[in-house]
N, C-alpha and C positions, 0 to 999 in steps of 0.2 A: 504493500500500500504506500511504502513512504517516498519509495523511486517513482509510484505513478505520482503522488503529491509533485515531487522535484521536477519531475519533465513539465507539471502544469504550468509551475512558476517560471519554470525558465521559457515558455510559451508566452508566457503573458507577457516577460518581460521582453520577449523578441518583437512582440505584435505592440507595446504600447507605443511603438511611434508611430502604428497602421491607420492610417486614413480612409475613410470610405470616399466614395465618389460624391456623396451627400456635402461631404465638410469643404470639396471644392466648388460645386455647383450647385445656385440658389434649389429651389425644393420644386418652382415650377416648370424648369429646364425636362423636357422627357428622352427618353433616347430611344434609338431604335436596337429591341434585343438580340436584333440580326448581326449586328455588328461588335466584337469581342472586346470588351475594356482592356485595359492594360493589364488589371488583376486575371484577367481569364489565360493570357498571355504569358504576361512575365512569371505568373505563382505569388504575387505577392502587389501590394498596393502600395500606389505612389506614394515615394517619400519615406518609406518602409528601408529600402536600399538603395544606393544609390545605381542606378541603372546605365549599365555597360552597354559601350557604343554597338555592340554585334545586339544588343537584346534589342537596343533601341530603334535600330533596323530592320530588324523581323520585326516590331510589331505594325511599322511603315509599310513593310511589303505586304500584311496581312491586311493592313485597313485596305490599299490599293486593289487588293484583291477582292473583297466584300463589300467594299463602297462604288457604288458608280458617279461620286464625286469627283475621286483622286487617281491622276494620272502618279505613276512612281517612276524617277531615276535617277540614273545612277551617273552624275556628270563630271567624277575625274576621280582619283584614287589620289591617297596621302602618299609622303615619302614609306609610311610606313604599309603603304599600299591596301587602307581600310577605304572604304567606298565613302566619297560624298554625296551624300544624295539629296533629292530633291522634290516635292510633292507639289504638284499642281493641282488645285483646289478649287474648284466652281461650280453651278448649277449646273447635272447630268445634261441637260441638255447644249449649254455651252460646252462641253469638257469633248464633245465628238467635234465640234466644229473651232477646236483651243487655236488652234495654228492662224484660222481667219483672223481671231478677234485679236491676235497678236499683232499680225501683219497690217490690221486697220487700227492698233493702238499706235504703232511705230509711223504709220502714213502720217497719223494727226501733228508728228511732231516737223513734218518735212512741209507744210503747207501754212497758212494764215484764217485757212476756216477753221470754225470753233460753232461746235452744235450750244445751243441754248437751254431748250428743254428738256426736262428731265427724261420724260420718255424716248428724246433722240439719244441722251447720252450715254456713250460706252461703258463697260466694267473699269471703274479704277483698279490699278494693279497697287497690289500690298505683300510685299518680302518681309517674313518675318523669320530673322533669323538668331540664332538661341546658343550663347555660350562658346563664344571665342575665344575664353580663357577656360581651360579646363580643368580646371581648380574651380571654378565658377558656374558651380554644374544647375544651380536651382532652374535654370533656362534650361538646359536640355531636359531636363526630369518635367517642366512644366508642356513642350509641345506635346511629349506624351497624351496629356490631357486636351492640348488644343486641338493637334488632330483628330484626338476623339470624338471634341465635340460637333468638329467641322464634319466628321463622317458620318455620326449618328444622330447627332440632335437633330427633333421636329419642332414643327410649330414658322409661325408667318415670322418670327425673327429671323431664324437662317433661313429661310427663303428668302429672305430680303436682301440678305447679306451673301448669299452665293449668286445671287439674281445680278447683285451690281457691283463685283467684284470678282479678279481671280487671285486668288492667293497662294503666293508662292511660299509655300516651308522648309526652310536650313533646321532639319531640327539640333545640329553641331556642327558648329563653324568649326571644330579642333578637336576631330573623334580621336588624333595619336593623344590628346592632351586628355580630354574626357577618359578616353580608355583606362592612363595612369594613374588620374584621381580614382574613379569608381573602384580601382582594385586598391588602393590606397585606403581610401574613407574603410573600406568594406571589410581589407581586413586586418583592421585594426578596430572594429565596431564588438563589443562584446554581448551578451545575450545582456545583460545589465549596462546601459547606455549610461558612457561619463561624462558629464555635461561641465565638465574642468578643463578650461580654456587651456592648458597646460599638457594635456595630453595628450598622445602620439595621436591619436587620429586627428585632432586641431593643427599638428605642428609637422608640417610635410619636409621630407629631407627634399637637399640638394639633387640634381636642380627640381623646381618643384614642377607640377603638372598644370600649371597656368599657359605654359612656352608649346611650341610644336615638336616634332623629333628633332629639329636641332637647337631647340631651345630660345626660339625666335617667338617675340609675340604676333603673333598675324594680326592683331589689331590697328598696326603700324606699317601693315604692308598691302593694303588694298591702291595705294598709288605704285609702291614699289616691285608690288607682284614678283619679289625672289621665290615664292613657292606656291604648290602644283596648289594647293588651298585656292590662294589666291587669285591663280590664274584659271583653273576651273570658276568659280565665283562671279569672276567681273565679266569673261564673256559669258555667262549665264545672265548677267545683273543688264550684259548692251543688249543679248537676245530680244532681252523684255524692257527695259528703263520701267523700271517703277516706282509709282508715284508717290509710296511712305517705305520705307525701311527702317524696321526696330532692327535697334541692337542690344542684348537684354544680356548683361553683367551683376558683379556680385563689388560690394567693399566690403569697409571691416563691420565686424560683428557688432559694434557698438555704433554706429550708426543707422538709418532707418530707411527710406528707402528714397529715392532720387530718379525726379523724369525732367527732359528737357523740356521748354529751354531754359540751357543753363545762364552766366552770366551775360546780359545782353552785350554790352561792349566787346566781348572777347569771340564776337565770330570775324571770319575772315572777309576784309573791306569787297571780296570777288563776290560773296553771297549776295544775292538781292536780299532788301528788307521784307517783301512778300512771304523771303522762305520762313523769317521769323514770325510774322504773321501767321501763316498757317500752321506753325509749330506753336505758337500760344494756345490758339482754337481749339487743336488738338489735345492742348495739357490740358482744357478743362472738361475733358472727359473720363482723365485717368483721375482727376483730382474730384470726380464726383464719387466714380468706384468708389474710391480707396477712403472719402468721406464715409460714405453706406457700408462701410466693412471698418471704420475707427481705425483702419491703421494711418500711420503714421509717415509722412513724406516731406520731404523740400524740393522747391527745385528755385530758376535763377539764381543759383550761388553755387560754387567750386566748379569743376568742371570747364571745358570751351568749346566753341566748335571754329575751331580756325584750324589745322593740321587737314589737308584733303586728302591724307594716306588712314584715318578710321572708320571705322563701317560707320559711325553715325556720322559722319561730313561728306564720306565720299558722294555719295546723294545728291548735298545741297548744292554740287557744282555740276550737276548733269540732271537739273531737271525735276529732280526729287526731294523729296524733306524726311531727313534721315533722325532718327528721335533714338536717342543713348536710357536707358532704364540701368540704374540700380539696386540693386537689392543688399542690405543687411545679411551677410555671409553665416551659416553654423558653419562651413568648415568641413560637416562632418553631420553629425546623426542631432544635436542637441547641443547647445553649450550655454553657457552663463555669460549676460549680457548686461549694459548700463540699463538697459529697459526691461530687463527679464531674464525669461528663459527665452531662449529663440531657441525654434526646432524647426527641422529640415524642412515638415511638409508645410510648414508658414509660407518658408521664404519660398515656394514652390507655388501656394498660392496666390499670392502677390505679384508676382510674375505672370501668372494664367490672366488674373483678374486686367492686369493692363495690358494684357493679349486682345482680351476680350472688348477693354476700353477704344482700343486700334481699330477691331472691324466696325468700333460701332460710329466713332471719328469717321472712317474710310467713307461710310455709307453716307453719311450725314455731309459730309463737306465734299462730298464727290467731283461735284461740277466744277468746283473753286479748286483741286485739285488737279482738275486735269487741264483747267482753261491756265493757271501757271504753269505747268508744265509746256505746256502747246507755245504760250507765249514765251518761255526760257528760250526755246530753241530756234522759234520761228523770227525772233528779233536780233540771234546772235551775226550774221552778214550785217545787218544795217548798222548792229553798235561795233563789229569790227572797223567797216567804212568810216567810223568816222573819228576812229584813231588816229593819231600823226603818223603811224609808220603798216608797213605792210606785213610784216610776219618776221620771222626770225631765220638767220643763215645760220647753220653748223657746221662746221669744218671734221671731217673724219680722219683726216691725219694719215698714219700709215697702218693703224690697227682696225684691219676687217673687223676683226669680230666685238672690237668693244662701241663702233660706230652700227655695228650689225644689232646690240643688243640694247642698243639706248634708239633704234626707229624700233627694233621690235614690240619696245616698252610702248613707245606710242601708237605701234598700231594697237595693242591690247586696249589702250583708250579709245580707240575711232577716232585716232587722229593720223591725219596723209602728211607725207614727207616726197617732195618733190625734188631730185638728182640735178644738180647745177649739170647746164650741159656748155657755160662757158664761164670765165675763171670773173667774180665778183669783189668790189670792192665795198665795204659794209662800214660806218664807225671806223673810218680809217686801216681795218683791217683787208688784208687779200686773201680772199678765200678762194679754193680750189677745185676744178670740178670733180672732186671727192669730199663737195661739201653739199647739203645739202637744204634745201628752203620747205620752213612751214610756215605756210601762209592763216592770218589770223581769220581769214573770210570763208571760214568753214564750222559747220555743226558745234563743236567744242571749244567755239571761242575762249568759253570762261574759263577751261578747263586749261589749254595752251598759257595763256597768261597768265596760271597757277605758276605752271610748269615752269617758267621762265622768269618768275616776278625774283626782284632784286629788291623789292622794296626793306626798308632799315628801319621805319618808324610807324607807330599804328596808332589808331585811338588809345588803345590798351595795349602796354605794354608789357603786360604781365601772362604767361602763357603754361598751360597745363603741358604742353608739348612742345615740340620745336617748333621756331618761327621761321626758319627757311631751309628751302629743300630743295633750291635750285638744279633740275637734272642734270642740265650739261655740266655744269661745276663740277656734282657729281661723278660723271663722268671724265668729268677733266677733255671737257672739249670745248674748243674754240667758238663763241660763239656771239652772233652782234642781230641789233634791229636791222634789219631792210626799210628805209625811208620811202623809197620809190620805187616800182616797177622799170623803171628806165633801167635798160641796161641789164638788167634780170631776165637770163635765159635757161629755163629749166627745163626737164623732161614732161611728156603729153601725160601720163601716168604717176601716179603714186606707187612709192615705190612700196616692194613686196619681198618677204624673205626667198633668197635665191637660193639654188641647190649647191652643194660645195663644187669647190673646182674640182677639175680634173688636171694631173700633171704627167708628163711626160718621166715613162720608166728611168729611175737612176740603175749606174750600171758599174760597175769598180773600177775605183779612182784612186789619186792621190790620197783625195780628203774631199768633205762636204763640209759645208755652210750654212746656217739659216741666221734670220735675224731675229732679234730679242722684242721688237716691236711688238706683235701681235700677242693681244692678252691668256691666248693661249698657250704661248711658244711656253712657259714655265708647267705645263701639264706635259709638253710633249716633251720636253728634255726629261720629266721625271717618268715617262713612259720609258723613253731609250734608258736610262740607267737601270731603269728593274727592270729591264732584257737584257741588262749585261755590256751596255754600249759605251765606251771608252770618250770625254768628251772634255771640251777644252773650252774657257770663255776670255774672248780678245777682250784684254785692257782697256785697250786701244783702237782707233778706225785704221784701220788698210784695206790695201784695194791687191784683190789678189787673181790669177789667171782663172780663166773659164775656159770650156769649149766654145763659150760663144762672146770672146772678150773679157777685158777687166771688169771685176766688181766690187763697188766699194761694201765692206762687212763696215760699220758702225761701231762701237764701244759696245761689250755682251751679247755681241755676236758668238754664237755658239761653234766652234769648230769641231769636225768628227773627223782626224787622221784617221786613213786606211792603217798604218805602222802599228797604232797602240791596240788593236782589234783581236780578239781573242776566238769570236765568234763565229764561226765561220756564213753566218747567215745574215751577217752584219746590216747589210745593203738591204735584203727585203727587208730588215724589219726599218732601216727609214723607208722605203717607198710604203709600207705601213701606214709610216708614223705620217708624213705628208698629207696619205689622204684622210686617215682619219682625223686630224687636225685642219685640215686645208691652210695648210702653211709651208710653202716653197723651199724645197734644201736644195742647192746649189753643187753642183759637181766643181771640184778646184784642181786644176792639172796639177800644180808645182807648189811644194814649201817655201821658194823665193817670191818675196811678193815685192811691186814695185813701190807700194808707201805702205810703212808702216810696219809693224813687226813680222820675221817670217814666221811661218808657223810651227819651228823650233824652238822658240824664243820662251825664255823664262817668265817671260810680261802673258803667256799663254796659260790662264793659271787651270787648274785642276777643279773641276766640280764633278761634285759626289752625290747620292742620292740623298738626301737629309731622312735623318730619323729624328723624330718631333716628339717632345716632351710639354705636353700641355697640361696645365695646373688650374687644378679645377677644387669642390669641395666647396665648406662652408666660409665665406669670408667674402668669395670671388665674385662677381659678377656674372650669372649664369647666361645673360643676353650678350657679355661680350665674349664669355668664354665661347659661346655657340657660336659667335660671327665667326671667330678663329677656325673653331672645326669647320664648318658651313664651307667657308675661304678655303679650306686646305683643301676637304673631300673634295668640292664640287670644281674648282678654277686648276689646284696644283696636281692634286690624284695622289696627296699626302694622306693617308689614316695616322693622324697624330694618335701618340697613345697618351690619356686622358688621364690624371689619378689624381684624386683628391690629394688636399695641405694633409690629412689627417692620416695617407698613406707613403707619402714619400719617405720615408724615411727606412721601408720597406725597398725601396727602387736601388738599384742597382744605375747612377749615372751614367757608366763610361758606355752604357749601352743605346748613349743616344748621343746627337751630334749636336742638338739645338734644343735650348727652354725655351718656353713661350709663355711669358705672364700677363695673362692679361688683365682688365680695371680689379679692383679687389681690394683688402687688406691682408698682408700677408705674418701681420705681427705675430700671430699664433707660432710658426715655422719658430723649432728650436735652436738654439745656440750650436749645436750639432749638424744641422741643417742647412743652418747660412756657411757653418766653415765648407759644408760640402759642396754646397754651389759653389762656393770662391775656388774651393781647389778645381771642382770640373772644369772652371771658365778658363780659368791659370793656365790649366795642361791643353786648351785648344779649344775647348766647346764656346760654344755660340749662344749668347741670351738674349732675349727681348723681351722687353718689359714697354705695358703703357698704359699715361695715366697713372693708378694706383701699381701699377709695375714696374712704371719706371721711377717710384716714387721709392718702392721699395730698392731698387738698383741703386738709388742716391742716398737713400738712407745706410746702406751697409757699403757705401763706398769704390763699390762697384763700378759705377756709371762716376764720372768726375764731374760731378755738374751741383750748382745751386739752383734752388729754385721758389717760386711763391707760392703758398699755398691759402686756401681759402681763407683762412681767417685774414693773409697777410693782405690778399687782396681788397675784403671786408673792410681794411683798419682803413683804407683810402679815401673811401667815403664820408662826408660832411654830414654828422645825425646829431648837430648842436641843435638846439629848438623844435626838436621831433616831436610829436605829441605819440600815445600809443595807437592812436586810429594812422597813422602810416607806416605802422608798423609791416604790415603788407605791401607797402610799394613799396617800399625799404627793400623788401627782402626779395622781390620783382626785380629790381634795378640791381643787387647786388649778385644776380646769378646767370649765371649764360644757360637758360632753355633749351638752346640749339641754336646756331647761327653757323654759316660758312665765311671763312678768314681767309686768306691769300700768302701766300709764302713764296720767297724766295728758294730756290733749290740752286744746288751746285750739282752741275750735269756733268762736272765731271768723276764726279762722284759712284764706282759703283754698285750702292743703292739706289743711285737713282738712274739707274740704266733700262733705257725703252722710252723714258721722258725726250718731248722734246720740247715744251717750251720754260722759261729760266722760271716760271712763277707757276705753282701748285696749288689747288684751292683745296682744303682741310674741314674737316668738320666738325663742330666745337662745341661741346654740352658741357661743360667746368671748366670753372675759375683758375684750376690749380693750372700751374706753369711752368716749365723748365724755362730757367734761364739762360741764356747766349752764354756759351765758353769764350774765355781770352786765349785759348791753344787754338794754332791753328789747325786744318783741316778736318775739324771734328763736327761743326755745325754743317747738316747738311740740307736741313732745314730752315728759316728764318723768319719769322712775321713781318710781312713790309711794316712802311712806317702807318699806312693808311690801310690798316690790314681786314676791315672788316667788307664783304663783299655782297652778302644777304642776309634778312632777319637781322631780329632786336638784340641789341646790346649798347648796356648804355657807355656814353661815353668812357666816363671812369676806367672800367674794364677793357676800352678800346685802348685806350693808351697806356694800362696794363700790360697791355698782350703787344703792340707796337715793340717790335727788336728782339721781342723773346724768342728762343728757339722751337723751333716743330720739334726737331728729329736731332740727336745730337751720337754720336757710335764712337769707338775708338778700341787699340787693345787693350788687353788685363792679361797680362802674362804672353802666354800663347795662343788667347782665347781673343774672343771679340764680345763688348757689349754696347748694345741700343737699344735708344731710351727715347722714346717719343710720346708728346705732350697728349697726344689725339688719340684717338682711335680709329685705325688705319679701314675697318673692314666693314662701319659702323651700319648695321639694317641691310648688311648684302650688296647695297650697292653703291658704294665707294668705288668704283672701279679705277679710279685713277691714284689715292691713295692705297689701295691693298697691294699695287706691284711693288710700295716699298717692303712689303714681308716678305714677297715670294724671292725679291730679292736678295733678303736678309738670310734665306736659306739657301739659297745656289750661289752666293757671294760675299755673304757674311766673314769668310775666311781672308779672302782676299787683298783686304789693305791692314798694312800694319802704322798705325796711327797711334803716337801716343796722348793721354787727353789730358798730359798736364798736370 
């Protein structure tokens, strides 16, 4: 009797967090019993567990199956190759004819008519998409319920509401993330739930499950689009442009819950005021809900919407009005709060309830929804026209592929890049016809002018995110307004990704060649060494024999002597490497060349394959430790090996060539530990640090550098007559957000080999600062004197960072260390800052520099 007693309790204690579908939905909502709750499904009732993205999915496939509302698919797989999917939602009789009402919502935005009456007017489109951070799951545990209701509830409400809308459902924007929490929360959950903020189910290890597989927030990368997330997403989002998108998040436990719009000053000056408007309209229907349920919310405070790289902004620059929801976080099953208890299936509620607030918004303000929208698009030529200048030229330099993947970026926007087909002069600049022009008198006007805005100063200067994101900076390409069509001769087409070249068979030779330029050559040299391929990188430029004449190689030009070849297959595997890179290797008759070093020459130095020592664990930065990995796998074809502060001391050093520290603190690291790195550096290895890496580099001595750090910067600020109410602009004006800076490089330097022009632009989220060395050849970086180039930063801090160094390197024994202000790899696409890493590993050895 007394085992059956203990199984009861331990029953009741597993089921008291079990919600009926009563405690989510009011009492006169009916359903149709055709259609399977999620309890029929999963075994268990929302909010009960937390529910894993495979269960999550099957119970999607099964409404789409039983419902004749919901179309189901499947529109791109994660890195870790779980399905994204997608539900398209409307009256059964719309849902056979979805494709029309698509292709006549997208007509509305390419013309100037606009229906009137309600009876003409179309289905407004509503994306609602659920838990981009996967740690922040009460949004995915809530569509469970919404699409339940969307599939089975009766009655003239949802008829109304599938009548005059189609709705599109993300039920998880971050299934690798969602995945890691639900096994996280779940098993760490006891039959006896501990509602002690302190406890391992609250307190998630390193890195946590908020990031994607590489530890990246996808919230930050709907402009950026570095992954399959994101880029399945956005051409789903141009498929359809729709007219509201939630994005429904978690904060901390002790707060309550939060709907836009946020603070009015801090959207971005590109948004029309209309989009705020309709984002008001909209709040006072969540703010009715959430009145008839006593919970508890704020909104216009914290928060922005100026960043056009998060799901709730991305919206408001194409068309759409994109609305950020918060919820009050348990973390976990239950926890103890400033307001209570909060338990799971609340904050699950709460998120349903302003699901619900959404379709009933959608329905109600339909017309004014889509007549903004219609008018976004249909005014963008006229408000280009009557700009001072005509669209923007970009220069592509000599790197195919990093010119290839900054228009790729924009075609994912629906934006057209037209091929200079004669050489332009732009802002003083000469550009090449390997440049190419986007004109601003196209669809995406608003969005273009993101893209490119340089602007320094806002209404509000105070920002939740970065305030510029310049792409071609970015990218580190060359780029100017076009004033006038005079003189502007481009190609009849927009241009399109082309297929790789093709190159004529290499065939045994003295030696081969390629250049260091293209952002790939650094994958493809690290291809050829793990085959075993013997490989050399010119110091120096010389011009050396061909079959088909003299060629000049550049500085990191890679040389492959036939002499040092071991392989006997040497040669296929570069005609290999060529095409699967589509980057040119050069057959070289003769070691005598006629400028510049032969290619016996000791100036010919030796690269190796790097083996990568990435430090990772509690302390570090898990967004930038992931850029590092992200950078290595995906650009070098490096598998850094990874190991927590709390494991090195386990590692064995001599078995890697290069550390990689990235932002962090690394104070933890024992007295035993720092002597270790100092000896591995000593005897030859290679370190980089940045940021709080390179902080730590300068703090143990390592790196020979001073530098300022936040407080020092802090102290320069005027706060005599302060009152405490500016205690917030204070601390606005005392931090760098995000802004892009401009730096001097020394090209002859090489790290910074593949650069070709003298100035770099850097991207800058902290105060902290290495300062300019008095040795010479060590700065290899520098901040002009007028070094700020986009986004806020107030002056103070401009003239802080004026003359400071980026990037400072030099020896330590046998070893080499660098130390850079910035972070080189920053959200994936830095593209012109990351070749100083890839460099730091295939040439890190290379100069022996003392730093003083």
């Amino acid at each position: 009797m007394r085992w059956i007693i203990t199984i009861m309790v331990a029953m009741l204690s597993f089921s008291s967090m079990a919600k009926p579908l009563s405690y989510y939905f009011e009492q006169d909502v009916k359903f149709d019993p055709a259609i399977p709750t999620p309890e029929q499904v999963l075994g268990y009732e929302v909010g009960q567990w937390h529910v894993r993205h495979d269960q999550l999915v099957r119970y999607m496939e099964i409404l789409a199956d039983k419902s004749d509302r919901i179309n189901f698919e499947v529109i791109g797989r994660t890195h870790e190759q779980r399905p994204l999917v997608m539900l398209t939602i409307t009256a059964a009789d719309k849902l056979t004819k979805i494709e029309q009402i698509r292709q006549d919502h997208l007509a509305r935005l390419d013309n100037k008519t606009s229906n009137k009456t309600n009876s003409q007017v179309p289905p407004s489109v509503v994306w609602m998409g659920y838990s981009v951070h996967g740690n922040e799951s009460s949004g995915s545990n809530s569509a469970l319920l919404v699409a339940y209701y969307l599939a089975a509830a009766q009655g003239a409400e949802i008829e109304e509401l599938l009548n005059s809308t189609v709705i599109l459902l993300d039920p998880s924007l971050n299934p690798d993330g969602l995945a890691r929490f639900a096994n996280w929360a779940n098993s760490n959950r006891g039959m006896n739930l501990s509602s002690d903020p302190k406890t391992r189910e609250h307190v998630e290890g390193w890195p946590s499950s908020r990031t994607n597989h590489y530890w990246f927030d996808l919230n930050r990368d709907w402009l950026l689009l570095q992954h399959p997330e994101s880029r399945a997403r956005i051409a789903k989002f141009h498929t359809w442009k729709p007219n509201i998108l939630t994005d429904f998040h978690e904060m901390g436990p002790n707060s309550s819950y939060f709907f836009q719009p946020g603070i009015p000053s801090r959207k971005h000056p590109i948004t029309p005021d209309e989009n705020v408007s309709l984002t008001k309209a909209i709040a006072n229907y969540h703010a009715k809900t959430l009145d008839e349920n006593n919970a508890l919310y704020f909104t216009e405070e914290s928060f922005d919407d100026f960043y056009y790289g998060k799901g709730s902004t991305y919206p408001d620059v194409n068309g759409g009005v994109g609305i950020l929801f918060e919820q009050a976080s348990s973390r976990g099953h239950v926890q103890e709060t400033i307001n209570g208890t909060l338990t799971f299936p609340f904050t699950i509620k709460n998120q349903l309830l302003t699901s619900l607030s959404t379709f009933k918004a959608a329905v109600d303000n339909r017309v004014a929804l889509l007549e903004y929208q219609a008018q976004f698009y249909n005014q963008a030529i006229d408000l280009a026209k009557e700009e001072s200048f005509e669209g923007y030229v970009v220069e592509g330099e000599k790197d195919n592929t990093r010119i290839k993947h900054f228009l790729g970026l924009l075609k994912q926007h629906q934006i057209d890049a037209f091929a200079l087909t004669k050489p332009l002069k732009a802002k003083g600049k000469n550009f090449t016809t390997n440049s190419y022009f986007i004109p601003l008198a196209q669809p995406q006007y608003r969005l273009i002018k993101a893209i490119f805005s340089e602007q320094k100063n806002f209404a509000d200067n105070t920002f939740y995110d970065v305030s510029g994101w310049t792409l071609a900076h970015a990218f580190n390409l060359p780029f100017a307004e076009v004033k006038s069509s005079w003189g502007l001769k481009i190609a009849n087409t927009a241009w399109k990704k082309a297929v790789k070249p093709s190159f004529a068979a290499l065939k045994q030779g003295y030696a081969f060649g390629f250049s260091w330029d293209d952002y790939l050559a650094p994958k493809m040299l690290n291809s050829l060494l793990k085959q075993g391929i013997k490989a050399r990188v010119a110091l120096s430029p010389l011009k050396a024999k061909t079959p088909s004449g003299e060629v000049k190689f550049d500085s990191g030009s890679i040389i492959v002597p036939a002499g040092l070849q071991t392989n006997k297959d040497w040669v296929s595997l570069l005609n290999n490497a060529q095409n699967e890179f589509g980057i040119a290797i050069k057959p070289i008759t003769s070691g005598l060349t006629s400028e510049g070093a032969d290619l016996g020459s000791r100036t010919m130095a030796v690269v190796n394959e790097p083996k990568v020592l990435l430090i990772g664990g509690k302390g570090i930065s898990q967004y930038e430790a992931g850029e590092v990995w992200y950078y290595l796998d995906r650009f070098v074809g490096v598998a850094p090996t990874i190991v927590e502060m709390q494991r090195l001391s386990t590692v064995e050093l001599s078995n890697y060539s290069h550390i990689v520290l990235a932002h962090g603190n690394y104070s933890s690291l024992s007295d035993a530990e720092k002597v270790a790195i100092k000896t591995w550096v000593r005897k030859g290895g290679v370190i980089w640090g940045h940021k709080g890496g390179a902080k730590f580099l300068a703090d143990q001595q390592l790196l020979k550098a001073s530098y300022l750090s936040r407080q020092d910067v802090a102290s320069a600020f005027n706060t005599q007559g302060l009152n405490y109410a500016d205690k917030d602009h204070l601390a606005g004006r005392q931090r760098i957000a995000g802004a892009i800076f401009n730096t001097n490089a020394d090209l002859t330097h090489p790290l910074t080999f593949s650069l070709k022009r003298e100035t770099l632009p850097v991207f800058k989220n902290s105060t902290w600062l290495l300062e300019a060395s008095q040795a010479p050849f060590v700065n290899i970086l520098t901040y002009t004197k007028k070094p700020l180039l986009a986004g806020f930063t107030d002056a103070v801090n401009v003239e802080q960072v004026a003359g400071g160094a980026g990037l400072i390197a030099h020896s330590y024994g046998r070893g080499t260390v660098i130390g850079m202000t910035d972070d080189p790899v920053f959200r994936g696409y830095w593209y012109g800052t990351s070749r100083l890493l890839s460099n730091a590993l295939f040439f890190g050895h290379t100069f022996r520099v003392n730093g003083g």
